[in-house]
C-alpha positions as CSV (number, residue, x, y, z in Angstrom):
1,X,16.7,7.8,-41.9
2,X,15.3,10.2,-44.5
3,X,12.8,12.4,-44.5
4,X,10.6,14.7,-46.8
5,X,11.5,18.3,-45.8
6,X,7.7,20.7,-45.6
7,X,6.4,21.8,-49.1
8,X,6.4,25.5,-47.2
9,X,9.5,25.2,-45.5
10,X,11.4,28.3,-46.8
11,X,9.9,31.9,-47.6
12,X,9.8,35.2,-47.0
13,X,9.4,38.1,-44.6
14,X,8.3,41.6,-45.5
15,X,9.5,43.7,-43.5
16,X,7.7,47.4,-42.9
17,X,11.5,49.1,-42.6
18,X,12.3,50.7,-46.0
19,X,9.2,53.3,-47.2
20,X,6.4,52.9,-48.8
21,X,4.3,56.3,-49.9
22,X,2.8,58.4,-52.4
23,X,0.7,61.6,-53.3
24,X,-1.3,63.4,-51.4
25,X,-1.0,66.5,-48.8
26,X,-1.3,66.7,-45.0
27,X,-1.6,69.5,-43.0
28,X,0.4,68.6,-39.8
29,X,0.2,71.4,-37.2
30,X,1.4,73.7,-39.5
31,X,-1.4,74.6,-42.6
32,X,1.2,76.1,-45.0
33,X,3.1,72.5,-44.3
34,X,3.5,71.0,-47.7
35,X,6.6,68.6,-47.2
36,X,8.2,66.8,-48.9
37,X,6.7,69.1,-52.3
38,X,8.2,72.3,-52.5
39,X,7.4,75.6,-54.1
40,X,8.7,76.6,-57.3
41,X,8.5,80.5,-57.7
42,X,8.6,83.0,-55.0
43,X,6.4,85.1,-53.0
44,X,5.9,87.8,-55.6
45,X,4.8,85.2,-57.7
46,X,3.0,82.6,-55.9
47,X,1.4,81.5,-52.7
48,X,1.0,78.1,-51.5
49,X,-1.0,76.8,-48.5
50,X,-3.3,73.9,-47.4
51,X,-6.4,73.6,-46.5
52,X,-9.3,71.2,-45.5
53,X,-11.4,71.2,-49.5
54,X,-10.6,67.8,-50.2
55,X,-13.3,65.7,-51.5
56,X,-12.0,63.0,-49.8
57,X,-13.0,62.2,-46.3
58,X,-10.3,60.3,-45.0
59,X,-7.6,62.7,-46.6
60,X,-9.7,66.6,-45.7
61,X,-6.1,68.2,-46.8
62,X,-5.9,69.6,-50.1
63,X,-2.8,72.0,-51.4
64,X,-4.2,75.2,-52.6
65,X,-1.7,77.0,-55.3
66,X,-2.8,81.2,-55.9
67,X,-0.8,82.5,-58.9
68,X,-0.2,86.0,-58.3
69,X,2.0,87.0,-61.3
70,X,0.6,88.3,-64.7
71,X,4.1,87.8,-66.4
72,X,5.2,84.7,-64.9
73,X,8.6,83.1,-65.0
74,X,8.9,81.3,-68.4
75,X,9.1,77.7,-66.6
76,X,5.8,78.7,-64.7
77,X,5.7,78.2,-61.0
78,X,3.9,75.7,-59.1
79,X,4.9,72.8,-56.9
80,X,7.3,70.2,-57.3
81,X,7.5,66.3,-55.4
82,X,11.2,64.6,-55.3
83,X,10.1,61.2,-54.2
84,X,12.5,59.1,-52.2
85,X,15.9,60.6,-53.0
86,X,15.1,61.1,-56.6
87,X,12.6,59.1,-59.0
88,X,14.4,56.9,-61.9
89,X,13.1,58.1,-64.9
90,X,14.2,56.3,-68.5
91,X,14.5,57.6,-71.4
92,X,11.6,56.0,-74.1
93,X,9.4,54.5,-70.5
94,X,5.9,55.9,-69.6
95,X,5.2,57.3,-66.3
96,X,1.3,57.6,-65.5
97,X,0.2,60.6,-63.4
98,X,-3.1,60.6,-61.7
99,X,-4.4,64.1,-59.9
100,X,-7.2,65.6,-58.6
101,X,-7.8,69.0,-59.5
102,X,-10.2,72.0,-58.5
103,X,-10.5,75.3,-60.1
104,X,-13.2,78.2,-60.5
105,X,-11.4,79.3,-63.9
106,X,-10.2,77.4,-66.0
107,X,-6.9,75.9,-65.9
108,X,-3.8,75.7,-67.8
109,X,-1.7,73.5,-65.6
110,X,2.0,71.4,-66.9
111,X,3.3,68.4,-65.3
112,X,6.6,67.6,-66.1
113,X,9.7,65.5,-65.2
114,X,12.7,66.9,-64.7
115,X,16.3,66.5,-63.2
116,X,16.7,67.3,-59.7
117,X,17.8,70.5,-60.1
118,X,15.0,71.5,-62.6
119,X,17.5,72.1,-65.4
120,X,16.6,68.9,-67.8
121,X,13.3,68.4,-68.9
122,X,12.5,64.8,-69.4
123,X,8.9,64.6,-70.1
124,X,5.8,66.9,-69.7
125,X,2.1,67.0,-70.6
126,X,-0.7,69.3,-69.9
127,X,-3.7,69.6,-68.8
128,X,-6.1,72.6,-70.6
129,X,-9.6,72.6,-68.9
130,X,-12.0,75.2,-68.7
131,X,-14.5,73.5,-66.7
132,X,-12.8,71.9,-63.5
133,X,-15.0,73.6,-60.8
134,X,-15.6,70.6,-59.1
135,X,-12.8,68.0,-57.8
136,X,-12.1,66.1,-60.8
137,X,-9.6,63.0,-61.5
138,X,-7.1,64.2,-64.6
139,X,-4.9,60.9,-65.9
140,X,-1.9,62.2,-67.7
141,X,0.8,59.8,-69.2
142,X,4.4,61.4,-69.3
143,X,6.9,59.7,-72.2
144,X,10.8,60.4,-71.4
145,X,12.9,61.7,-74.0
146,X,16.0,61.4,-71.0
147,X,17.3,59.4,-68.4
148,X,17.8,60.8,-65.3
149,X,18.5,58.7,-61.7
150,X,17.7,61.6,-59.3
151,X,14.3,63.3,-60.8
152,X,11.2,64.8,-59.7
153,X,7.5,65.6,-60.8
154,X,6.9,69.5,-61.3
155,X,3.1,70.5,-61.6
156,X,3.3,74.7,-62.6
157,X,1.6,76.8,-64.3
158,X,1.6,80.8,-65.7
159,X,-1.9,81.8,-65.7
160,X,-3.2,83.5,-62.8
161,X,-5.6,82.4,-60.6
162,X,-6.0,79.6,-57.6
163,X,-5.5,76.0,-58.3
164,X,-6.7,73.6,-55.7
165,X,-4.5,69.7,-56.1
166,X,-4.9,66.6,-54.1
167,X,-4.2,62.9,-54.5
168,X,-1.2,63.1,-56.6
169,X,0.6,59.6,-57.7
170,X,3.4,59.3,-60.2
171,X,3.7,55.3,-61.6
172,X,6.1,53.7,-64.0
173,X,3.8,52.1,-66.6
174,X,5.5,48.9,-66.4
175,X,5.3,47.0,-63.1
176,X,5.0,43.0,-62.4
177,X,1.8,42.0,-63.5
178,X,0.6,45.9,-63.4
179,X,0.4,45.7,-59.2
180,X,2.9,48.4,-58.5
181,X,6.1,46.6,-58.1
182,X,9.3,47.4,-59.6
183,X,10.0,43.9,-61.6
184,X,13.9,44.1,-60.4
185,X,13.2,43.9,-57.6
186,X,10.3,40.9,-57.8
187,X,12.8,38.5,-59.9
188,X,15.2,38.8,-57.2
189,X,12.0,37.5,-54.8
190,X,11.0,35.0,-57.5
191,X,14.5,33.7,-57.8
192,X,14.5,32.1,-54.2
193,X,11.4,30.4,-55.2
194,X,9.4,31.4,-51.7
195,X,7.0,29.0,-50.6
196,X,5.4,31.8,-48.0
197,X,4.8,35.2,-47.4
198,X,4.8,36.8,-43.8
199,X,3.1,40.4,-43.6
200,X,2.4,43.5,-43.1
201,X,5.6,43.0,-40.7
202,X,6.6,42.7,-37.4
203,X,7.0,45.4,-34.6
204,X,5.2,47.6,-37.7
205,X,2.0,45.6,-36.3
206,X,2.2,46.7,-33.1
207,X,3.7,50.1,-33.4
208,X,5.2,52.0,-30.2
209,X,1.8,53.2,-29.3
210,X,-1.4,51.4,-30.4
211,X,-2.6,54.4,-31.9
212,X,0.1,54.3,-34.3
213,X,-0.7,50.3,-35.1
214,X,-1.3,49.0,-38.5
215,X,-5.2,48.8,-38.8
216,X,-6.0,46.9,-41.9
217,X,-9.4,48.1,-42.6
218,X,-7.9,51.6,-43.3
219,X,-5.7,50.1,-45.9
220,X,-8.4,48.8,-48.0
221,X,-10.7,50.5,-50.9
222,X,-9.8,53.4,-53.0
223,X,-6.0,54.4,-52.2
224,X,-7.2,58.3,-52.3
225,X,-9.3,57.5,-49.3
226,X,-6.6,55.4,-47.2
227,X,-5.8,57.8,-44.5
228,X,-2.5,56.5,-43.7
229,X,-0.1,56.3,-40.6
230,X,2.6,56.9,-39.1
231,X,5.3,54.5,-38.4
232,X,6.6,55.4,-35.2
233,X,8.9,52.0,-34.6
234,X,10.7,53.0,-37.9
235,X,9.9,56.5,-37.8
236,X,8.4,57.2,-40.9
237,X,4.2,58.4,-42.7
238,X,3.1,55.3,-44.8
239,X,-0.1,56.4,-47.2
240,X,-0.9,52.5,-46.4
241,X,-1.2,52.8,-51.0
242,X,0.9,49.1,-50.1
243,X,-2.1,47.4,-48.0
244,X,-4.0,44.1,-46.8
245,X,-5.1,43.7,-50.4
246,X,-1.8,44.4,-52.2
247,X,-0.4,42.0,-49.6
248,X,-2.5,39.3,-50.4
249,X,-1.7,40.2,-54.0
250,X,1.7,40.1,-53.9
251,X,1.5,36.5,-51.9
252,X,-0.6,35.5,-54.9
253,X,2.0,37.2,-57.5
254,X,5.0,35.0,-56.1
255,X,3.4,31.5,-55.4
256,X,3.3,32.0,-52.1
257,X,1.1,31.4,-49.4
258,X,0.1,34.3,-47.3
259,X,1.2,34.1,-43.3
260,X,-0.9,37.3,-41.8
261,X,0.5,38.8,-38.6
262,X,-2.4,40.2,-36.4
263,X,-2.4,42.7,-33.6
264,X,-3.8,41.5,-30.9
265,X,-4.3,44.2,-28.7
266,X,-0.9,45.0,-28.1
267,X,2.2,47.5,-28.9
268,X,5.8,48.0,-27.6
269,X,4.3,50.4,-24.7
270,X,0.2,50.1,-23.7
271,X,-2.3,47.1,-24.8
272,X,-5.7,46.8,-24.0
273,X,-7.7,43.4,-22.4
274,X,-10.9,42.6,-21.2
275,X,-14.2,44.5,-23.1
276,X,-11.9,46.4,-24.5
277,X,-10.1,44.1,-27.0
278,X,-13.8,42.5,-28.3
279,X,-13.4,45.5,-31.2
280,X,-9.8,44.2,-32.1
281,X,-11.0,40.4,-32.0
282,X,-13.5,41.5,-34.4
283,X,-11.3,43.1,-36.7
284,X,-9.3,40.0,-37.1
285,X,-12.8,37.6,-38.2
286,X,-13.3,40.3,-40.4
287,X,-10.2,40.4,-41.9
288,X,-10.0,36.8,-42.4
289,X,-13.8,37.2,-44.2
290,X,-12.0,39.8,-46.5
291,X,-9.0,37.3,-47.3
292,X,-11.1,33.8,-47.5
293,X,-14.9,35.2,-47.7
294,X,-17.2,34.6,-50.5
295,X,-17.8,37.3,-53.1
296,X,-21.1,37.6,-51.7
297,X,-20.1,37.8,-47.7
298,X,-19.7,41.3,-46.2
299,X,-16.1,41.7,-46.4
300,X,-15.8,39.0,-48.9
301,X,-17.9,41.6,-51.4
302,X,-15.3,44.7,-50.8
303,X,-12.6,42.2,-51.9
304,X,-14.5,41.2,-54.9
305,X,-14.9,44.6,-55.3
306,X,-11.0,45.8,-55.8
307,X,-10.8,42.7,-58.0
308,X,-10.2,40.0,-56.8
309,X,-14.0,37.8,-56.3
310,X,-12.2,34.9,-55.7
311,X,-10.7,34.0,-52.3
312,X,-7.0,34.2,-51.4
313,X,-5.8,31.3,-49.7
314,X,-4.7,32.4,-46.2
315,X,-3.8,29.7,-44.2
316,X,-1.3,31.3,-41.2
317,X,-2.1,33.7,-39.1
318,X,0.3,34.8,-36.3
319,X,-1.2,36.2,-32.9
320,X,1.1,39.2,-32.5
321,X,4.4,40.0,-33.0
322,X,7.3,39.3,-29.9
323,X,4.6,39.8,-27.4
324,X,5.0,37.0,-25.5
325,X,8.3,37.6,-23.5
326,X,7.7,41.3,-22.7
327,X,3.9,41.1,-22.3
328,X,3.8,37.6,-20.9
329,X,0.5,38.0,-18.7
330,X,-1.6,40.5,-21.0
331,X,-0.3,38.0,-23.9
332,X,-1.5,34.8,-22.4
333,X,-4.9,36.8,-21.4
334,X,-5.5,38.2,-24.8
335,X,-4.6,34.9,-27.3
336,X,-7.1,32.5,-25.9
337,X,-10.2,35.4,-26.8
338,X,-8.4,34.9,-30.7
339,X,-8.1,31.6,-30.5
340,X,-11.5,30.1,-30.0
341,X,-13.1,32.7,-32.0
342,X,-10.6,32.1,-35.2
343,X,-10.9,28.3,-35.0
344,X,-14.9,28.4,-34.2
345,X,-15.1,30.5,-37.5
346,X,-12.4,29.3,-39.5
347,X,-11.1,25.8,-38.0
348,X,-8.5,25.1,-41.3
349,X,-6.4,28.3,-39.7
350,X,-3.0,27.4,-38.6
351,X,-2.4,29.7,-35.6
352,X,1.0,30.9,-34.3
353,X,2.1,31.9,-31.0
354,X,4.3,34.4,-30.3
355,X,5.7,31.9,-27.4
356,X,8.6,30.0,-27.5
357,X,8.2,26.2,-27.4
358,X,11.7,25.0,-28.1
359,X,12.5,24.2,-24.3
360,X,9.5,23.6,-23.0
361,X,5.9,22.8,-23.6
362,X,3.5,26.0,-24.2
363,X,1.0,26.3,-21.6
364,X,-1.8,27.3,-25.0
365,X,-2.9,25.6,-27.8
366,X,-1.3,26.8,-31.4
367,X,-0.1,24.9,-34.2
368,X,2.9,26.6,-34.4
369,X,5.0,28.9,-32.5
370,X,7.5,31.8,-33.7
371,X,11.4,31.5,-32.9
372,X,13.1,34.8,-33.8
373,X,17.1,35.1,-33.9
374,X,19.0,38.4,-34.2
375,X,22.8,37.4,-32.9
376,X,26.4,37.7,-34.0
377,X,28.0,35.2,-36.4
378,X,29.3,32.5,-33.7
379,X,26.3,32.3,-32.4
380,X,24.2,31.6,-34.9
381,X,26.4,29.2,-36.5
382,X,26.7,27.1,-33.2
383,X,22.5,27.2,-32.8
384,X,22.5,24.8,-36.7
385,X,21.5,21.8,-33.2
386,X,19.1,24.3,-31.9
387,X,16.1,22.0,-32.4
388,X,17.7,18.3,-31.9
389,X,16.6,17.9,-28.3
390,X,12.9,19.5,-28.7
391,X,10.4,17.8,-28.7
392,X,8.6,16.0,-31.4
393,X,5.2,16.7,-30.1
394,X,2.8,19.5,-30.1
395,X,2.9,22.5,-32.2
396,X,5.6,22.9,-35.0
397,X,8.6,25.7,-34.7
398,X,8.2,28.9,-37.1
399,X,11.3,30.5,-37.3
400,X,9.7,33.6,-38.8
401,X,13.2,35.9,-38.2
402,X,16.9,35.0,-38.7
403,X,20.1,36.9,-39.4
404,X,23.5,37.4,-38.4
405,X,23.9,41.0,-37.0
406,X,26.3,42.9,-35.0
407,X,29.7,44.6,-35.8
408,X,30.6,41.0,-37.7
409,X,27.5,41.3,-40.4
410,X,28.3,44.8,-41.5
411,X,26.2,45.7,-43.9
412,X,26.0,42.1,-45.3
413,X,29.1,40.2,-44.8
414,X,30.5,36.6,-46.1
415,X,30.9,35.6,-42.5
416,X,27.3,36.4,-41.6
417,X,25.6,34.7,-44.6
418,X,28.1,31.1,-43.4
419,X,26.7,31.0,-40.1
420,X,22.8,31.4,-41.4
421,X,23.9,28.6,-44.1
422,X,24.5,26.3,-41.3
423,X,21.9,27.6,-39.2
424,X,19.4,26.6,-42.0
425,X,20.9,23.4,-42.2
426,X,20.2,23.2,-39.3
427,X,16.9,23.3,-39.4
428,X,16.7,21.3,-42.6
429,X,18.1,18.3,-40.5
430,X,15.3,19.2,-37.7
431,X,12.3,20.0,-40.6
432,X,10.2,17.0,-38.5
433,X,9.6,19.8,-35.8
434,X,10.7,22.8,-38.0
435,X,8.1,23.6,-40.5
436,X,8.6,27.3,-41.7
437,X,11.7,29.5,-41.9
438,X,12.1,33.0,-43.3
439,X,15.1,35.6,-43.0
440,X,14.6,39.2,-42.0
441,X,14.6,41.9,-42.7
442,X,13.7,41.4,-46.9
443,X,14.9,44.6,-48.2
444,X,16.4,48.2,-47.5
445,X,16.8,51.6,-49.1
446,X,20.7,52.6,-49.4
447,X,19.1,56.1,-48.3
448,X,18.0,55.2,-45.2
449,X,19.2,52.1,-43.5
450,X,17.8,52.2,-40.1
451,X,18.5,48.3,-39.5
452,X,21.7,46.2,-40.8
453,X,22.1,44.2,-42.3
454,X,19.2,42.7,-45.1
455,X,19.0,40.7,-47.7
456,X,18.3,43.2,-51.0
457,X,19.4,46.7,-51.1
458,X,18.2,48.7,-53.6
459,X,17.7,52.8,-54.4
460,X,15.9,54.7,-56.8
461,X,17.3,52.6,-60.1
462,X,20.0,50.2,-58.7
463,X,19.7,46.7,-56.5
464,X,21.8,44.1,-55.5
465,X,21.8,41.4,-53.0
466,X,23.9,40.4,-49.9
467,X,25.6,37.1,-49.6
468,X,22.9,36.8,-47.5
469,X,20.9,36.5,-50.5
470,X,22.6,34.6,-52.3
471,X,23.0,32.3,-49.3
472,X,19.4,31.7,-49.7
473,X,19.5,30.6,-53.2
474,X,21.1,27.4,-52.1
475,X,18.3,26.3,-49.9
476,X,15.0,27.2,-52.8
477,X,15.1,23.7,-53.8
478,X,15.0,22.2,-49.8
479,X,11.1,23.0,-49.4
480,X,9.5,19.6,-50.9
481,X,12.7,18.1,-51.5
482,X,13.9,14.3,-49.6
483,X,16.9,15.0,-46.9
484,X,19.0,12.2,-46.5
485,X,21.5,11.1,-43.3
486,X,25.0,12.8,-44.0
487,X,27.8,12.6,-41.3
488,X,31.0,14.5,-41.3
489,X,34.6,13.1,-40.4
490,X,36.9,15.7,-39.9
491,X,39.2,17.0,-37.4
492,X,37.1,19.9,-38.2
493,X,33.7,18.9,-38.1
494,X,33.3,20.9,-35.2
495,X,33.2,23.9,-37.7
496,X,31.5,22.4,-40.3
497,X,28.1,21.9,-41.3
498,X,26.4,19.6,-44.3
499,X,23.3,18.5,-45.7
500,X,22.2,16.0,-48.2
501,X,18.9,16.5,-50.4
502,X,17.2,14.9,-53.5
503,X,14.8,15.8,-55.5
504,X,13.0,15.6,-58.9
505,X,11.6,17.6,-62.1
506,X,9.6,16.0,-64.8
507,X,13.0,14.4,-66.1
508,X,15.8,14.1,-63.8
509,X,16.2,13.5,-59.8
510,X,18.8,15.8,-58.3
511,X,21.7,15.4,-54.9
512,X,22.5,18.4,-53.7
513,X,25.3,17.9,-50.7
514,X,26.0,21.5,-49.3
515,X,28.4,22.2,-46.8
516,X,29.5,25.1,-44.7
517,X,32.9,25.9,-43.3
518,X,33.1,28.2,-41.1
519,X,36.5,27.9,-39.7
520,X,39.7,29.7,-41.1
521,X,41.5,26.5,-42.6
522,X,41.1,24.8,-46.1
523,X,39.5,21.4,-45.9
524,X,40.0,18.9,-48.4
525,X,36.8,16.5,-48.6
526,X,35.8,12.9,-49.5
527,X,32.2,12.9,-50.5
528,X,30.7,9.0,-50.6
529,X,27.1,8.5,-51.5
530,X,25.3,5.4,-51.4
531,X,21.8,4.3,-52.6
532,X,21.5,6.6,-55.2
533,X,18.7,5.1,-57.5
534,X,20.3,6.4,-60.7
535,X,24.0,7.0,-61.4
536,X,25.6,10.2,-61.6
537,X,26.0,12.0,-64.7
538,X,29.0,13.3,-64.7
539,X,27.6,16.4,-67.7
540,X,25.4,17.6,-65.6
541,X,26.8,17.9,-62.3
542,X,28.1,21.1,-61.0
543,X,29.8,23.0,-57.8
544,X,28.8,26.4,-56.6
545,X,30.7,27.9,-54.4
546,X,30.3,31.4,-52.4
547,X,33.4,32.7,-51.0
548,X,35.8,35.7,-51.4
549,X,39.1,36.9,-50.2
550,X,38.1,38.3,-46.9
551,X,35.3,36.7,-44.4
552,X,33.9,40.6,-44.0
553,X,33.9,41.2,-47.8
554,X,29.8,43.0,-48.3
555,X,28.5,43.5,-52.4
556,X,27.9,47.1,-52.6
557,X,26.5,49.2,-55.8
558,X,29.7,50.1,-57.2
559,X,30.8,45.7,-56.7
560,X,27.2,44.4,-56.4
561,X,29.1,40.7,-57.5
562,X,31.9,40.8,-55.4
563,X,30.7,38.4,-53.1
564,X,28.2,35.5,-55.3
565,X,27.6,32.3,-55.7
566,X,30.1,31.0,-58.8
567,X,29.4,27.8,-60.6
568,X,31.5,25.0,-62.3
569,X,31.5,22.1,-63.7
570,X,32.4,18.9,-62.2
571,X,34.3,16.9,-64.1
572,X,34.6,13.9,-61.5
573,X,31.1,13.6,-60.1
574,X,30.9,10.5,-58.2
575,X,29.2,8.6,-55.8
576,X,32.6,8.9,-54.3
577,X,35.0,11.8,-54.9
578,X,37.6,14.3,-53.5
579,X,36.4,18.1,-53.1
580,X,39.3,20.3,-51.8
């Protein structure tokens, strides 16, 4: 019989993996510590420490710069930030620089981007103030006259005297919709037409040690007085500049409907319960006020004040991430206390448990609960009847993390992306009792891949997608769309896997059969329809097929299309015809 598949069957994860950061110093145990800037001069010329001047509260550490030479290098000296393996700077595009400067004389200071090595100046502008002896916010926009993929920001200066800095941030001028992201990288989210967004993460949430949990409130306001974090599952400082807000943002940017992962309490090594976890129950009313409040509610008013006075429309909100299984007693004490106190405030709240339902009834209430999958390429394929004997009644299944990984995925191989096709068919044929599906983890920087594989890799100027990725692009139509009975008849079926969807625009209704074989023979195929309301027209229809020579082929930078979807026309579109 068919079925309508869930209008927010299919979206997306962010993951917390690749980083996230920006300006700013921090003193560490060590007060000359200025890493990752570095000095440009040396000791005969300048001096650079850190100290705690900052005007800013949350952020005490401020770089202090004492120019000791009267004739000074022709260059200047001063400081100088590489970013993440090199900033991508463009010849004719506008980079804005924001700063915070302090001074008791007056200052003559350059900011300029250059090569890596110094030796190509790209852009520069300066700053010529006399009267700066109080922190002060200087804007400066840079215009390249080069291209360079590996660059950095230099801040120097040849007059003599002691320069205080803090709060330095370097943007491109053009980002999606002006909220910070790179728009590559945002059409290749767009493209898979998301119908969610889950965030900040997953074990990011809980962190190793609570202490080193994401705590939303500190991610919200003015970004110069976000105190930031460490990351110690992913081992890395986040300036929390991407927070709860630019979450919520982003959610809004792509269409998507925000899915907010709490902590409850809880990390990968201590938790707290009883009294103790009344503050943490608290933060998460809050933070729903700041998400769905009124401009004129407490947090509601701080939203409004960033700008954005009208409410977002959160509607998911997972208790914890994996907690369940490794924390199953403290987990079961803790939910209940979020629970009630989430549906007394805000009832229209679809809860998710971090317990799995799929072979047996939850001992809680939730209206859905997560399903994670990390295996290798068999076994994922062979779990597309996963959900066929669960039960149809009580809370719905969010499979909130899938992937292929293991020696057979690679870095993003062919084989990995068939067995999550069939897996997702999978749960297209079970979408009565599967309601939300998302693949992890989103993206990854080429510099640093601490997790394998993921669906976008990308590095300071360059980004392409796994056939993971492009995997997905099969399925962004399935959300809202009509699935329809399919069987298979084949001495193979046992290694193939097929769906059948329709849909409609404001003209035309659409089949879409897809199949997946994942064994290692050819298979020649008889496709028969029936019931169609309309027949087929034979102009429009098309096959796109992802393949390649080799099951372990991966895209990479220098063949970022050696493994994508390539369509064709299909000259004999039937209700019955032969695919080979």
């Amino acid at each position: 019989m068919r079925r309508l598949i869930g209008a927010g069957m299919l979206g997306i994860h962010r993951p917390a993996r690749p980083r996230f950061g920006g300006g700013g110093f921090e003193a560490g145990a060590n007060t000359s510590n200025i890493d990752p800037w570095s000095i440009i001069g040396d000791e005969s010329s300048v001096h650079v420490t850190t100290d705690r001047s900052s005007c800013f509260s949350q952020n005490p550490v401020a770089v202090r710069i004492e120019v000791v030479c009267d004739d000074c290098p022709a260059d200047g000296v001063g400081i100088c930030n590489p970013g993440f393996w090199g900033m991508n700077v463009e010849e004719g595009k506008a980079y804005n620089l924001v700063m915070h400067i302090r001074s008791l004389e007056s200052v003559e200071l350059t900011a300029s981007l250059t090569c890596s090595n110094g030796s190509q100046n790209l852009a520069s502008n300066s700053v010529r103030e006399t009267n700066l002896s109080t922190w002060t916010k200087v804007e400066l926009q840079l215009l390249a006259q080069g291209t360079c993929r590996t660059s950095r920001l230099e801040l120097t200066t040849r007059k003599r005297g002691v320069i205080w800095l803090d709060q330095v941030s370097l943007m491109p001028s053009e980002t999606y919709k002006g909220h910070g992201f790179r728009k590559e990288l945002m059409y290749m989210l767009l493209d898979l037409k998301p119908r969610f967004l889950r965030f900040p993460g997953g074990c990011f949430v809980e962190g190793n040690w609570l202490k080193n949990a994401f705590r939303w409130k500190e991610t919200i306001g003015p970004w110069e007085e976000r105190a930031g974090h460490y990351g110690d599952v992913w081992h890395y400082w986040t300036d929390d500049g991407l927070g709860y807000y630019e979450l919520l943002q982003l959610a809004e940017d792509l269409g998507a409907t925000p899915v907010w992962v709490l902590n409850i309490g809880m990390s990968h090594h201590d938790a707290v319960n009883g009294t103790m976890l009344a503050p943490f129950v608290k933060d998460a009313i809050d933070s729903l006020e700041f998400a769905k409040g009124s401009d004129k509610s407490t947090w509601g008013s701080v939203r409004a004040t960033m700008g954005h006075p009208e409410p977002f429309p959160l509607k998911y909100v997972a208790l914890g991430n994996e907690d369940c299984a490794p924390f199953k007693l403290i987990y079961r004490e803790n939910y209940p206390m979020f629970y009630n106190a989430i549906k007394e405030a805000y009832p229209d709240i679809q809860i998710i448990s971090n317990c799995d339902g799929s072979s047996g009834p939850l001992d809680h209430p939730a209206d859905l609960y997560d399903y994670h999958i990390y295996e290798n390429a068999s076994t994922v394929f062979l779990k597309n009847n996963e959900f066929e004997r669960t039960s149809r009644n009580g809370p719905k299944i969010f499979v909130s993390e899938y992937a292929v990984n293991g020696e057979d995925a690679g870095n993003g191989s062919l084989l990995a992306s068939l067995a999550e096709a069939a897996f997702l068919i999978g749960l297209e044929k079970n979408s009565d009792v599967v309601q939300m599906a998302c693949y992890a983890p989103l993206f990854v920087n080429d510099n640093d891949r601490v997790w394998n594989p993921d669906a976008i890799v990308f590095n300071s100027w360059q980004q392409y997608g796994t056939p993971s990725y492009w995997m997905q692009t099969y399925f962004r139509e399935s959300s809202g769309a009509m699935i329809h009975p399919i069987m298979i008849s084949s001495s193979y079926s046992d290694l193939l896997a097929a769906s059948a969807i329709t849909w409609q625009d404001a003209e035309n209704t659409f089949l879409r059969v897809k199949i997946v074989n994942f064994g290692p023979n050819a298979v020649n195929l008889t496709i028969s329809s029936s019931g169609l309301q309309a027949g087929v027209d034979t102009a429009k229809s098309t096959v796109t097929v992802l393949t390649s020579s080799n099951l372990l082929d991966e895209n990479s930078f220098s063949e970022p299309n050696k493994v994508v979807p390539v369509t064709s026309e299909l000259p004999n579109a039937a209700e019955q015809m032969q695919l080979c």
